[in-house]
C-alpha positions in Angstrom: -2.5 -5.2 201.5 1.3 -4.7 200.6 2.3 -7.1 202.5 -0.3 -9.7 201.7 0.8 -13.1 199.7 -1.4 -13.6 196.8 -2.4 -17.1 196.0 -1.5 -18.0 192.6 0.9 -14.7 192.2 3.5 -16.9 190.8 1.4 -17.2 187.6 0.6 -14.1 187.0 1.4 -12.2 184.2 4.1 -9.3 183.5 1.2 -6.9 182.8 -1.3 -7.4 185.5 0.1 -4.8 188.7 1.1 -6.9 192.1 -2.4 -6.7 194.4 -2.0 -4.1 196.3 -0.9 -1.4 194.0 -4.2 -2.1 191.9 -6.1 0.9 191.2 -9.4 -0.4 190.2 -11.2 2.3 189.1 -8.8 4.1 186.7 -10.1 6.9 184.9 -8.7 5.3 181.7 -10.7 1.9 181.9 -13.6 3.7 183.0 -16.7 6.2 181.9 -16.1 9.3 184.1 -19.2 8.6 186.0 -18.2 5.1 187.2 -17.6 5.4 190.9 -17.9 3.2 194.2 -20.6 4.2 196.5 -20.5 4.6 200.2 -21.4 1.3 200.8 -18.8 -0.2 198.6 -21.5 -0.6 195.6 -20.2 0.0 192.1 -22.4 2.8 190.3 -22.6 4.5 186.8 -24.4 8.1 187.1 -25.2 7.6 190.3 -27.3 4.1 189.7 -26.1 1.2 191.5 -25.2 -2.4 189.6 -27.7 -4.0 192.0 -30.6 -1.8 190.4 -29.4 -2.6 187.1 -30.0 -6.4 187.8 -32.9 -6.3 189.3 -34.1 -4.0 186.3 -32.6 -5.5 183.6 -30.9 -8.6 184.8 -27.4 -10.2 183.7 -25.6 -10.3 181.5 -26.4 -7.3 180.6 -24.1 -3.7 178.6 -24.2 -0.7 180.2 -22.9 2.6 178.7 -22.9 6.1 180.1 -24.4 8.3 177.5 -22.8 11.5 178.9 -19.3 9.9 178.6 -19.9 8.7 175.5 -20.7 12.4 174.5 -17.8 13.7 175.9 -15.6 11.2 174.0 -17.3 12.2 170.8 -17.0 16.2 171.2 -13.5 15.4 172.8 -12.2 14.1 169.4 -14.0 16.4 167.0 -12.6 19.6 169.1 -9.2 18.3 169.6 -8.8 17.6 165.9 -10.9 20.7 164.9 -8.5 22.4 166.6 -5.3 20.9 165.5 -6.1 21.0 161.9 -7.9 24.7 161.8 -5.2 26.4 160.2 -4.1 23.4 157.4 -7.7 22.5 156.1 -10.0 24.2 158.3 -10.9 21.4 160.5 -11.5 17.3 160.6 -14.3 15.5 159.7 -14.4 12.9 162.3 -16.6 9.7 161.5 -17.5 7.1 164.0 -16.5 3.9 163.1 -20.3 2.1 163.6 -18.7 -1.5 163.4 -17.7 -1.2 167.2 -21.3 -0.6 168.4 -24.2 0.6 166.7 -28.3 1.3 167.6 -30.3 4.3 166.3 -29.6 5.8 169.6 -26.0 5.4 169.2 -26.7 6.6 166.1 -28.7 9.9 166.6 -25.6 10.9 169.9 -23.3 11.1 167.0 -25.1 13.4 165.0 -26.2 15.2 167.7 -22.5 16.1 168.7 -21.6 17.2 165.2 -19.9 13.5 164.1 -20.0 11.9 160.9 -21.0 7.7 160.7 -18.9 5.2 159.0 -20.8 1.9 158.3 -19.8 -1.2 156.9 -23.1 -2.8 156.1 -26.4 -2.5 154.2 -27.5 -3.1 158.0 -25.5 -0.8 159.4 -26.9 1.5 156.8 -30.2 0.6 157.7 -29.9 2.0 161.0 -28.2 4.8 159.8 -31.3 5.5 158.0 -34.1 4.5 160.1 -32.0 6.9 162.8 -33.1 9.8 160.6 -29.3 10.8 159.6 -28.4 12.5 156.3 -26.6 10.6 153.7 -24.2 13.3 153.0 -22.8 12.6 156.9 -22.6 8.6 155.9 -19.7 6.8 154.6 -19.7 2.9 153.5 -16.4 0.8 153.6 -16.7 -3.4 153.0 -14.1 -5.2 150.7 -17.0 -7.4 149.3 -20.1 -4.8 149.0 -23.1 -6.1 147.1 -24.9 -4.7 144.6 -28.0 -3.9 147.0 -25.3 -2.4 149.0 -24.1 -0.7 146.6 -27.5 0.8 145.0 -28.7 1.8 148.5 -25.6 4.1 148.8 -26.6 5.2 145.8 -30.2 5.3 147.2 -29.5 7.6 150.1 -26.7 9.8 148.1 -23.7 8.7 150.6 -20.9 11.4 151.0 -18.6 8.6 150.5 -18.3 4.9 148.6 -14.9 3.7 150.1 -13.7 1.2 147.5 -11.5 -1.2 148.3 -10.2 -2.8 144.9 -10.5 -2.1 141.1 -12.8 -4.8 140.3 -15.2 -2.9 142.7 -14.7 0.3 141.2 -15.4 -0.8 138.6 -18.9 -2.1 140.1 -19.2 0.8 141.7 -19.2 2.9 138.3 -21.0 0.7 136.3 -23.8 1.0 138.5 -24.3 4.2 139.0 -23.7 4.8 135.1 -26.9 2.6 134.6 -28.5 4.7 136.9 -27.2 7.6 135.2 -25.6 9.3 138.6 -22.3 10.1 140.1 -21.3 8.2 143.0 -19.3 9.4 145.4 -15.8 7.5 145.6 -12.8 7.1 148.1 -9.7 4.5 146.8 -9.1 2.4 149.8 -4.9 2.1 149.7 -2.9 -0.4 151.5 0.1 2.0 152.4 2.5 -0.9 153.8 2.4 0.0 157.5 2.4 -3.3 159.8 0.7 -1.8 162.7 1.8 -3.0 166.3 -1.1 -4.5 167.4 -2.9 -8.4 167.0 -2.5 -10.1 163.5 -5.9 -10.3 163.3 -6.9 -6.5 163.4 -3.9 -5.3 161.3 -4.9 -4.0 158.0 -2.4 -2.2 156.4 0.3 -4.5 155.5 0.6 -6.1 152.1 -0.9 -9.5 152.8 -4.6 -8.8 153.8 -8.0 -8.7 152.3 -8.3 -4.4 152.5 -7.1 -1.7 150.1 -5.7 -1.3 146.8 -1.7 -2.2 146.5 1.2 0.6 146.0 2.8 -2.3 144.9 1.5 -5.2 143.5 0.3 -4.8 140.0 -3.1 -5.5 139.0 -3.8 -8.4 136.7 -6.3 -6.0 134.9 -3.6 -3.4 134.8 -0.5 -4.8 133.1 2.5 -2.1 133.9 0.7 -0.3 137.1 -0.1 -1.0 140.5 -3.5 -1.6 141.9 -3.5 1.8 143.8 -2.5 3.8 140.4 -4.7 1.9 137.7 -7.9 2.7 140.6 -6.8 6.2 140.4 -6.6 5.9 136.7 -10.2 4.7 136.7 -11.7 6.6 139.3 -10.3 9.7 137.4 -11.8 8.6 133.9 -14.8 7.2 135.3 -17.5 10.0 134.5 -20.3 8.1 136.5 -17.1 8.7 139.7 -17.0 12.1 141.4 -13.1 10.9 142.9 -12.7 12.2 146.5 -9.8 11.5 147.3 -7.7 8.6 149.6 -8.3 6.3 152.4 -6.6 4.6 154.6 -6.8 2.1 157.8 -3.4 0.7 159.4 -5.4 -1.5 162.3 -6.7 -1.2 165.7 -5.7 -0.8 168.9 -3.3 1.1 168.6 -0.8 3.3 170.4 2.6 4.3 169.0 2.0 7.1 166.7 4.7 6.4 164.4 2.2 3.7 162.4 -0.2 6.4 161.5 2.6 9.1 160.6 4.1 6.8 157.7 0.9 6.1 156.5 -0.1 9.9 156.3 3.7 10.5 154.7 2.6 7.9 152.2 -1.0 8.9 151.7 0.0 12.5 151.6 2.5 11.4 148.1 0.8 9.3 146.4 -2.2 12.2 146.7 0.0 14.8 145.2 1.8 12.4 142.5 -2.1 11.4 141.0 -3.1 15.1 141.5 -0.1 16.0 139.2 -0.4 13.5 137.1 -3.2 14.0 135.9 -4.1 17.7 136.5 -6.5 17.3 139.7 -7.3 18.7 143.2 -8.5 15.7 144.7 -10.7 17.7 148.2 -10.2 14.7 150.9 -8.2 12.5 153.0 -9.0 10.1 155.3 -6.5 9.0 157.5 -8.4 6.1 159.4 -8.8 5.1 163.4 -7.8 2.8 165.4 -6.5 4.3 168.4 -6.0 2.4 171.4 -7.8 2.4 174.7 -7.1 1.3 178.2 -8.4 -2.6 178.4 -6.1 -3.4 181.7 -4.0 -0.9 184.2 -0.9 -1.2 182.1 -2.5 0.0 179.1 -1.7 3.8 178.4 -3.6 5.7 175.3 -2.7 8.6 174.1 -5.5 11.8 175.0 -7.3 12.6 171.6 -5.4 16.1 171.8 -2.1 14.6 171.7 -3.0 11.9 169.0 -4.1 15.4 166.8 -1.5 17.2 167.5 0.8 15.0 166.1 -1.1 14.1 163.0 -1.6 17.8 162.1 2.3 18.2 162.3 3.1 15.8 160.2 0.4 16.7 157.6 1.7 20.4 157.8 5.1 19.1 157.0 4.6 17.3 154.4 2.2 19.0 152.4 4.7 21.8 153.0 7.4 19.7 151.6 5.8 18.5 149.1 4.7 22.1 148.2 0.5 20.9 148.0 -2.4 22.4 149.4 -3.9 20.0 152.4 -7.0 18.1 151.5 -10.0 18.1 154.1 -8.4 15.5 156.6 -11.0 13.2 157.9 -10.7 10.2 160.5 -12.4 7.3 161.9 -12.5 6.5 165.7 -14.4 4.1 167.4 -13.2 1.8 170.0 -11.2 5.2 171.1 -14.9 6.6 171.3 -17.3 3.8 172.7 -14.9 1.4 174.1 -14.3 2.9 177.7 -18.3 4.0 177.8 -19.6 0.6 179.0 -18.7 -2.1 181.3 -20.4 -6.0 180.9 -22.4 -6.7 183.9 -22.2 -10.4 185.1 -23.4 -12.3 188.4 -21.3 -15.1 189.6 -21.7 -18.9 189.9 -19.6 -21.9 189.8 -16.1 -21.6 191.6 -13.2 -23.7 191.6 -9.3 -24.0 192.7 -6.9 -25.8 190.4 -3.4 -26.5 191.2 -1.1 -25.9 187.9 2.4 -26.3 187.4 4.7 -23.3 187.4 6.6 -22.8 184.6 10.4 -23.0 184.5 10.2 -24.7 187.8 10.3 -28.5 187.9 7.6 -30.0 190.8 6.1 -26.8 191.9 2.4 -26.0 191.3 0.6 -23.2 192.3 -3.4 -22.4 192.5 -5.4 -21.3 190.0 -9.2 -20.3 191.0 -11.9 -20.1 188.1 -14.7 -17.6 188.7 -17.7 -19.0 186.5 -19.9 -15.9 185.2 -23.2 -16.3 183.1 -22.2 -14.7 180.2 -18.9 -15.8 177.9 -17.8 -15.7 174.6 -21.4 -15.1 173.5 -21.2 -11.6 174.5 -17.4 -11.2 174.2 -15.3 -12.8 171.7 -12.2 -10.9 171.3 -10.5 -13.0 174.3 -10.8 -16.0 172.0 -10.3 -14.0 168.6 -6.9 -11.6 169.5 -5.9 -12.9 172.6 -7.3 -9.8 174.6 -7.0 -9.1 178.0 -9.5 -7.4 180.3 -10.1 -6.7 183.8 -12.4 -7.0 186.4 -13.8 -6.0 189.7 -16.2 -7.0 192.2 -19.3 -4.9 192.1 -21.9 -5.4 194.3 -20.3 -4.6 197.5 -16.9 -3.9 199.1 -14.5 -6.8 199.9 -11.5 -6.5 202.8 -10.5 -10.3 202.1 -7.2 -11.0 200.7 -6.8 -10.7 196.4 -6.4 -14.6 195.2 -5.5 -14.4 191.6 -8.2 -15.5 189.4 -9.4 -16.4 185.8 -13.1 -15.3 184.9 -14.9 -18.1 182.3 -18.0 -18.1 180.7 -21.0 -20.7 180.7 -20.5 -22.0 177.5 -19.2 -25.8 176.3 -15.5 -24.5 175.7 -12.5 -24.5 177.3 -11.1 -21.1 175.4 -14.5 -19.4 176.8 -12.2 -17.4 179.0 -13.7 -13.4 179.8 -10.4 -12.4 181.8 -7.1 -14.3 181.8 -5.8 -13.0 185.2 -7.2 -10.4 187.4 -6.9 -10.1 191.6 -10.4 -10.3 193.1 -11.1 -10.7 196.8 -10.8 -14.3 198.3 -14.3 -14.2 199.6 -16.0 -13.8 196.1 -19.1 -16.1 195.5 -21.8 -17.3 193.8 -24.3 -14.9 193.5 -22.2 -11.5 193.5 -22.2 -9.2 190.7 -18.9 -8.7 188.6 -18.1 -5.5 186.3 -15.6 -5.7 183.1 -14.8 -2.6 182.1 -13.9 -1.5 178.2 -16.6 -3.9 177.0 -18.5 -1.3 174.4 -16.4 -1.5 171.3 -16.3 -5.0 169.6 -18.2 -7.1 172.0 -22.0 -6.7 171.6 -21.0 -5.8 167.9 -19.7 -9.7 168.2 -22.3 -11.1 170.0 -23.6 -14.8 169.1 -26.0 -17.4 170.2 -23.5 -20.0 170.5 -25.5 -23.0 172.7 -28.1 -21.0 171.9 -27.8 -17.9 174.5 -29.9 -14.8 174.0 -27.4 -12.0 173.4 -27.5 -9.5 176.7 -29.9 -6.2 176.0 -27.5 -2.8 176.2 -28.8 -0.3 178.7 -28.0 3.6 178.3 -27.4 5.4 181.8 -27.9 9.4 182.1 -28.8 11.7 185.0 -29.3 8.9 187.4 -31.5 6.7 185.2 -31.4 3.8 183.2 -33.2 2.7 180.0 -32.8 -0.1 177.4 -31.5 1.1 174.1 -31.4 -2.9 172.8 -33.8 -5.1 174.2 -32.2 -8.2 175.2 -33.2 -11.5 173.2 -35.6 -14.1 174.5 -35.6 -17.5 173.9 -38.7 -16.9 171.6 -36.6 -14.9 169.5 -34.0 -17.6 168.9 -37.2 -20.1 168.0 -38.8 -17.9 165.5 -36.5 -18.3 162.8 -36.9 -22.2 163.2 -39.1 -23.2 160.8 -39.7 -27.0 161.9 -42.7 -28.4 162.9 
């Protein structure tokens, strides 16, 4: 295939490999148990796509339980072990915004992981998933007061507040109730995070945390971070943790979340001095990357701990502090690589576009129409990201023709891959797999022109069951009220 001329090649981007050096199945994009068949067939613990349709139909999630159990126990051991000697281990939570169902729910518990919600909803399921509030944490930079009182509710390990007026909420609330709630300051640390504007979160100008620099208009003379610390110290309805922190997402230089520990790890000893305190936790955030296209190269959870716990152990050791309980917050890094978006085919088409930088020349561009779209994946559209895919339903030996896979739906941005190589003879009626699709897509899911959003199907020891039943259009109706 080395030697075979790829229509369209000439657009194609700097990251996507040249055709025949295209490893389709990398471990890194992939659950473990992802794997061709003999007959060319894609299959997830041992069950082939084609039984997934005719079972479930398209578009439709599918996620390898046993890989997303190894992902989890991956990260709690690796950090466990990196941090055993400085605070006697990590509490890791699972960030719940990337996907979330009771079952999702109950694996994390089950492999000894904490849950970080968001939401009263995401607390809901939390709840109706039987887990203890203790194990919960709740972050949102505009909680409610329902919110707020069913933290209270189900005694939360953690409140993570995000700015002094919500502190301020926060105590006032539980003083009325006459209880202590549990409080992490949320700080913005300054760290602008290599990855999409969009899903940065530590720099200065964003919605999240509480400001080591800017002062506080209800704080003459501090900055937001110190007059929360002031509060949350004086505050007798607080029990004060500790500090948070969140620089973005997909991430993968290491240097981002080493600063922001530095920092962290500082401002942590200056309150605890300052006002004669041991504040017992840190939590140091998520965000690491994962493998979305061949190029992309994440750094193995060991690694990622490794370097965190040196950098801890230095500074505390500098500083000349005891470590607090570290915790962190994967989720994409945990759930992302565990499911691929199952789609069958339809519409096809060839374009001829012009090539840039060269005046008269055109090359094609073929559009592979799936029935899915931006109503099960957004983040194309949102932050610009790229995905792969691969034929599924059988083997091809036809020539790669560079291609973009769109969606069904009434806009020209509905794109689900920019550019990916799939074989020449692709058509209507085959099955294609995009791989990386469980963090942030069915989380994302709409009903834009009115699509059901896909059910999400769990796949273990060879069988398959729903663990989100898949909207009808009955569903959709039932919350029209007109005659």
């Amino acid at each position: 295939m080395n030697d075979v001329h790829v229509a369209g090649s000439e657009l194609a981007p700097e990251w996507l490999p040249a055709a025949g050096d295209l490893n389709e199945l990398l471990p890194a994009m992939w659950a473990h148990d992802v794997e061709r068949g003999q007959s060319g067939e894609l299959t997830i613990s041992g069950v082939s796509v084609s039984e997934l349709k005719a079972q479930f139909g398209t578009p439709l999630f599918v996620m390898s339980e046993d890989d997303f159990r190894l992902r989890a126990r991956t990260f709690k051991d690796a950090f466990d072990a990196a941090f055993k000697d400085i605070c006697g281990g990590v509490d890791v939570y699972y960030a719940g915004k990337a996907f979330l169902s009771t079952e999702v729910a109950r694996w994390v518990d089950s492999e000894g992981l904490r849950l970080d919600t968001c939401s009263g909803g995401e607390l809901a399921v939390a709840k109706r998933a039987g887990l203890k509030g203790a194990n919960l944490g709740l972050h949102g930079n505009n909680k409610s007061n329902a919110e707020i009182n069913r933290a209270l509710d189900m005694e939360l390990g953690r409140i993570v507040v995000d700015s002094l007026h919500e502190l301020k909420r926060v105590a006032e609330i539980a003083a009325a109730r006459g209880e202590k709630a549990n409080v992490m300051l949320r700080l913005t640390p300054g760290v602008h995070a290599h990855t999409h504007e969009s899903i940065a979160t530590a720099h200065e100008d964003q919605k999240f945390g509480l400001s080591f620099i800017s002062e506080d208009p209800e704080a003459p003379g501090m900055s937001a971070a110190e007059a929360a610390a002031k509060l949350a110290v004086e505050a007798e309805s607080i029990n004060f943790l500790g500090f948070h922190a969140h620089i973005g997402s997909q991430i993968f230089e290491a240097e981002g979340f080493e600063i922001a520990a530095r920092k962290l790890l500082a401002f942590t000893h200056k309150i605890q001095e300052g006002y004669g305190i041991t504040l017992p936790e840190l939590d140091l955030g998520g965000g690491y990357g994962i493998a979305y296209t061949a190029v992309d190269a994440p750094r193995p959870a060991a690694e990622v701990a490794l370097a965190m716990a040196a950098v801890v152990r230095e500074t505390c050791q500098e500083l000349g502090m005891s470590a607090p309980r570290i915790s962190i917050e994967p989720g994409r890094a945990i759930v992302g690589s565990t499911t691929f978006t199952l789609y069958e085919t339809g519409t096809l088409k060839t374009v001829q576009v012009e090539v840039a930088d060269q005046e008269d020349v055109t090359a094609p561009r073929r559009y592979v129409s799936v029935d899915g779209g931006m109503s099960d994946n957004a983040r194309p559209v949102l932050y610009e990201a790229d995905y792969s895919a691969v034929l599924a339903n059988r083997a091809s030996q036809q020539a790669p023709a560079l291609s973009r896979v769109v969606g069904k739906h009434c806009e020209s941005g509905d794109i689900v891959v920019r550019d990916v190589y799939l074989p020449n003879d692709v058509a209507a009626g085959d099955l294609l797999a995009v791989p990386g699709t469980g963090a942030y897509c069915w989380a994302l899911a709409s009903n834009y022109n009115y699509v059901p959003r896909p059910p999400v199907v769990a796949v273990t020891n060879g069988a398959a069951r729903l663990i989100v039943r898949g909207e009808t259009e009955d569903d959709l109706l039932a919350r029209d009220l007109g005659a």
